[in-house]
N, C-alpha and C positions, 0 to 999 in steps of 0.2 A: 504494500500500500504506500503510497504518494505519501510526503511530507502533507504538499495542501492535501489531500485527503485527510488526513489525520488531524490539522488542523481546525478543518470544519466540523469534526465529531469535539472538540474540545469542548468546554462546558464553557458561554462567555462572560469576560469578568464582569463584578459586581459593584455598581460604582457605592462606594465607600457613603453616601449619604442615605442611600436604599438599608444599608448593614445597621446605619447607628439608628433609622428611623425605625428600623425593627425591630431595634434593643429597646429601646423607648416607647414601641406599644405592648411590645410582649411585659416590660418592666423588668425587664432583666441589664438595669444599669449597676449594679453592684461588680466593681472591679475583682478577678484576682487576686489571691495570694500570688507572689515570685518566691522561687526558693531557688537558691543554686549552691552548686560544691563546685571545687578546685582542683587538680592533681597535676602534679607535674614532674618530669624526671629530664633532665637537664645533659646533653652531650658538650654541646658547643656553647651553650647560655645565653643564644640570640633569640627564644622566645620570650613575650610578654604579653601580659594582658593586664585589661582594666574590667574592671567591674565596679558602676554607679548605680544603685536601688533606690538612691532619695534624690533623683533628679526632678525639677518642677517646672511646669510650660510658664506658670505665673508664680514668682518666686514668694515665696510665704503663704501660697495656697497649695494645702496638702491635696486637693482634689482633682491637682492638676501634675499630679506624679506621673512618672514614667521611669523604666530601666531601661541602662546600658550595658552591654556584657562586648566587650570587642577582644581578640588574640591577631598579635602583631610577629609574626616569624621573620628575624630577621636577617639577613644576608650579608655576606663580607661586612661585617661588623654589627655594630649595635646602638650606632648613633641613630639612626634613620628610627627603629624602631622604637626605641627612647622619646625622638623626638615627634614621631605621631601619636603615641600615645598621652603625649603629655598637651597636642595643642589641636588634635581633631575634632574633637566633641566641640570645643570654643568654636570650631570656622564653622561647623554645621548647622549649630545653632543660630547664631551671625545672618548665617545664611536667609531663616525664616523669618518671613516680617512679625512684627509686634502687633500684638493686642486684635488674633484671630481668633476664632471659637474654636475647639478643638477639631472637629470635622476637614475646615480649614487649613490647622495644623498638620495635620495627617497628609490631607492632600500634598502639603510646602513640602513634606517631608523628603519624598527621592528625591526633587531637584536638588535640594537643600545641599543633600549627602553629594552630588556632583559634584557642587560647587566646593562645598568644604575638601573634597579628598584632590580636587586640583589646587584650593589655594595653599592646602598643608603639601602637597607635594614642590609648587612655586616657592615658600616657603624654606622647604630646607636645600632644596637644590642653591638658592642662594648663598649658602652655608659654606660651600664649597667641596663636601663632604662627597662620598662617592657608594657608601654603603645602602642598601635598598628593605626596602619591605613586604612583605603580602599585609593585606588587611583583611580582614571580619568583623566587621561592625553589626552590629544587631542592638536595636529599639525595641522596647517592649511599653505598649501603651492599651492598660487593659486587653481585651481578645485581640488587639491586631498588634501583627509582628512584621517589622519591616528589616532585610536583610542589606549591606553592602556588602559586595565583596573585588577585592583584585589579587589576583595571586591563587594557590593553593591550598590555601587553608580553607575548613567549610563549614557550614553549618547546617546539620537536618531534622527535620522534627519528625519526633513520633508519636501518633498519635495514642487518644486511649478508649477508642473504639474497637477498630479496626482492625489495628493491629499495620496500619499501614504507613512505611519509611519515604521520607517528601524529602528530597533534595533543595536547599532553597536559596544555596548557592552556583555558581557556575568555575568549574577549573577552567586557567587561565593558563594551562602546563602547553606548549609548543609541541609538543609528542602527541596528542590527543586532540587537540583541537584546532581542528582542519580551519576554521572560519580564521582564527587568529593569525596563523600563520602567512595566508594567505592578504589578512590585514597589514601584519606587521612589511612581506617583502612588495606591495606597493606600496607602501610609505617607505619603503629605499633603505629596510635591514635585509641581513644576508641571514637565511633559517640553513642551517644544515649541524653535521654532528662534529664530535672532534676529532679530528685528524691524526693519527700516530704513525711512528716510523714506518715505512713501506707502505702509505697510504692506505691504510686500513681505516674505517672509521668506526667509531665506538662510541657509547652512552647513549642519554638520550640528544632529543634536537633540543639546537641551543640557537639563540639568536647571536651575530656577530655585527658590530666588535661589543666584545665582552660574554660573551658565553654564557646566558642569562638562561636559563630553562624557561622560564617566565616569559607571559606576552604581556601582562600590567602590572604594576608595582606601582608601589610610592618612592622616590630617591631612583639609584640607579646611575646618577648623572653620565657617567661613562660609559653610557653602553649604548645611549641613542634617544631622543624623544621620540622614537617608533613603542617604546614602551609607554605605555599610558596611566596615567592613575585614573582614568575614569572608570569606576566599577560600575560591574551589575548590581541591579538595586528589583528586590521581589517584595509582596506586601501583602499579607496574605493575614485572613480572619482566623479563627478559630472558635469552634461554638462551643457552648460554657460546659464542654466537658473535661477542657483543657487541652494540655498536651505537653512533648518534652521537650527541648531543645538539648543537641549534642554540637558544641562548637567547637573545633579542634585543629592543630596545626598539622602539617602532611604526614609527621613523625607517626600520627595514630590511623592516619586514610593511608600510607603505603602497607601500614601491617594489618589491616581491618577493613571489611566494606562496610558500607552502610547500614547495611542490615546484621550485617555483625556486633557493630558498636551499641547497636539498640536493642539487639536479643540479648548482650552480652550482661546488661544491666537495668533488663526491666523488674519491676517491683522492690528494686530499692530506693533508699530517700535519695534525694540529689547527691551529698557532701559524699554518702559511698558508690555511687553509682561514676563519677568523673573517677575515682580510684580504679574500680574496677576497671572501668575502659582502657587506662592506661596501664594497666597489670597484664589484662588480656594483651593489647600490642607488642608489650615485652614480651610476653611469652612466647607471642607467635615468630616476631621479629628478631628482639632483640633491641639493645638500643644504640641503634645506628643512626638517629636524629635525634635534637630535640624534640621532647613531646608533651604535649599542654593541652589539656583538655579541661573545658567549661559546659557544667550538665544544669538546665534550669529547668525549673518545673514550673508550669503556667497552669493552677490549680483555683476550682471552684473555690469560693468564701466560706461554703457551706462544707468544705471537708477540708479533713487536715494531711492529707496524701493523696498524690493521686491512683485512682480507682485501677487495678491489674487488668493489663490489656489483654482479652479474648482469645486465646487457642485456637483459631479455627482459619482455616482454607478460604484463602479468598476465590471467587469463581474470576478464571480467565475472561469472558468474556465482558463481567459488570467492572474490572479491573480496567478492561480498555475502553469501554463507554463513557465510563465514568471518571475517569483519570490522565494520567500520563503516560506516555507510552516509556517501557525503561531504555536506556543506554548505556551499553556494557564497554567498558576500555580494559586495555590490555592486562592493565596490575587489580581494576578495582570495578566492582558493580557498582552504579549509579541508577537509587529504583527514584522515580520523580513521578509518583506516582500521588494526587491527590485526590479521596475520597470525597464526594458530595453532601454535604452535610458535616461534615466533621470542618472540613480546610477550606472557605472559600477566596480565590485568588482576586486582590483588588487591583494590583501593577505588578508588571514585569518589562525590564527593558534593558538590553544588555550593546545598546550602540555604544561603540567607541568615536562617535562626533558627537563634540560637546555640542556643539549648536542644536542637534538633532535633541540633548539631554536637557538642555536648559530651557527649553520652551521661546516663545516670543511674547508675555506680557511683561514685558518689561518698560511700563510707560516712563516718561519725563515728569518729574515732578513738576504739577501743576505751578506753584509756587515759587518753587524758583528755580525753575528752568533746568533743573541739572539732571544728568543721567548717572544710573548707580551702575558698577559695573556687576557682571551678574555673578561673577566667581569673589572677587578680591571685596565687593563690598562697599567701595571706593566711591566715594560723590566723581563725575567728572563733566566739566562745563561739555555742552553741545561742542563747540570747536575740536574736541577733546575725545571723544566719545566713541569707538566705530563698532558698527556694528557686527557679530559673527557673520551675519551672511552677506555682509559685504565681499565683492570679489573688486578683480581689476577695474579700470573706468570704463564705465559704458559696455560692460561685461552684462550678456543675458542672466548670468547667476546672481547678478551686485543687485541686492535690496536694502539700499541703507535705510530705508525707512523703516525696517521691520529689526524688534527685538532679537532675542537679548543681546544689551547693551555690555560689551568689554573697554577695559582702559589698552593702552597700549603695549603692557607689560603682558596683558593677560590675553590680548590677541596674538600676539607674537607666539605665547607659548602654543595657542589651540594652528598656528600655522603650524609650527613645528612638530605636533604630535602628527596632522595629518600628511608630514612628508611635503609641504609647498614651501615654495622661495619666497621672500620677501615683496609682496607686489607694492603696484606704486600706491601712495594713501589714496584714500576716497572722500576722505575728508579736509577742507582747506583749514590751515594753523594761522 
């Protein structure tokens, strides 16, 4: 069967004001408990993570909570990784305007995360630094769960129905995914493997120069802005019967599949359940990577654990009707498979053009005339201001009248990710 055949059996998404007006007649607004545990076993010391459960949309209103859980695996050093952890959640938030109703919020939310995972990358690449990172960012805001990610690291939930494993991230590994690589060498890097005496090649594919296994990261600076930090970003409900969240660096997905990690630790509390996961990997593996794993549990008000998910066969056929079709890679099963009524999907979008990411409302303030740039945040006068989907002059693709608005730091960067030369401006100084 056909991609677009497959596509059109898909279930379509649910716009996110349909989910909360339903929570609101059913009267099922009573948020979640969050519970989560930690484990971690350490080779090279380049992972980290954060974990925030008192974050607030309107600060000194508790009713405006939300959690953060993100794991940062970081490469040829630990600056890079350090350094996002310590200033992404700041640009994310930056990102979403002030004083929207939560609905609203949610909606700001993916662009938000664009914005923020390219200014913290703009950010430290200034730095001067050369060291790189995967990111896993996950927001937890009552039932809805919004994922970023760039890199390898992932994160999947399982549910407590069904019994069924949802991918809800995307690997960004060059060896596996055909789409990236084929992004990366038109934007003018070189994908192939590493080369050894008598021309033999070996490991996996790497992008050159720099030998990056990765097709997006944050940092990196050496290796090419064909590397991107724009992540994929998924957003997905979950109805009040909860569910679990397994967020983990490669160290635990090269020695475990998805359905591993989540049989490996169902009906324990969170705090042993992220042990076990990383107990199981050792076992199987070894520890040949860093490994870091983050287990949260997204649990009814009205109970103090969540409920042991169902033994039972799911049927092939309501599996494909009903859900995702799986995708199996060489080292690891990938099930993305979402049950109806348990998961429903609100966004998914995994373009590497930022212009395609950030949308076009991006008006001029009424007031006083100035344009914000849509990544860095930046006021900057009209004179000042170009637009992403500006091209050359008098270029069929050049629409400077249409958002989102960049400064000229920050277009230069989105030049540079999609592999273009320097064109002439579009706008007079």
């Amino acid at each position: 069967m056909s991609q677009a055949e497959v596509s059109r059996m898909k279930p379509p998404l649910v716009p996110l004001a349909t989910l909360i007006g339903r929570e609101l007649r059913n009267e099922k607004v009573e948020k979640p408990f969050v519970k989560f545990g930690q484990a971690a076993l350490a080779k090279k010391g380049e992972d980290y993570f954060l974990v925030k459960s008192d974050c607030q949309r309107i600060p000194g209103n508790p009713a405006t909570s939300f959690s953060v859980f993100a794991i940062f695996d970081g490469h040829n050093g630990i600056s890079a990784a350090i350094f996002v952890k310590e200033n992404l959640l700041g640009n994310i938030l930056n990102a979403i305007p002030q004083r929207i109703s939560r609905e609203e919020w949610l909606q700001a939310l993916p662009r938000a995360l664009v914005a923020g995972f390219v200014k913290t990358d703009i950010e430290f690449q200034q730095r001067g630094e050369t060291s790189g990172t995967t990111v896993t960012f996950v927001v937890i805001d009552g039932w809805t769960v919004t994922v970023a990610s760039v890199g390898d690291s992932r994160c999947i939930l399982d549910d407590t129905q069904g019994g069924v494993v949802s991918l809800l991230t995307v690997d960004h590994r060059l060896e596996e995914n055909v789409e990236e690589r084929e992004r990366v060498t038109a934007s003018g890097g070189e994908v192939g493997r590493l080369n050894v005496f008598g021309g033999n090649e070996v490991g996996p594919l790497r992008c050159w120069p720099g030998g990056l296994c990765l097709s997006r990261s944050i940092g990196d600076t050496d290796v090419g802005e064909f590397i991107v930090p724009i992540p994929h970003v998924k957003q997905v409900k979950l109805s009040n019967a909860g569910g679990r969240l397994i967020i983990a660096s490669d160290g635990i997905w090269d020695a475990l599949s998805s359905d591993m990690a989540a049989k490996s630790c169902r009906g324990l509390p969170a705090d042993l359940a992220a042990k076990l996961v990383v107990k199981e990997a050792l076992r199987s593996r070894g520890l040949k990577d860093d490994t870091t794993c983050l287990v949260v549990d997204i649990i009814p008000s009205d109970q103090p654990v969540l409920p042991p998910t169902p033994r039972k066969k799911q049927n092939a056929l309501s599996s494909f009707l009903f859900g995702k079709i799986s995708q199996n890679s060489t080292n690891k099963t990938t099930n993305k498979l979402s049950a109806v009524g348990v998961v429903e999907e609100l966004f998914e979008e995994g373009s590497a053009m930022l212009a395609e990411r950030l949308g076009k409302d991006f008006p001029m303030s009424a007031n006083s005339g100035i344009f914000k740039c849509a990544v860095c945040q930046i006021d900057q006068p009209p004179a000042e201001g170009i637009t992403a989907n500006s091209g050359p002059f008098f270029s069929p693709a050049s629409k400077p009248w249409e958002g989102p608005f960049l400064c000229n730091k920050c277009r230069k960067k989105k030049d540079a990710m999609e592999g273009k030369r320097p064109s002439r401006p579009t706008v007079a100084t």
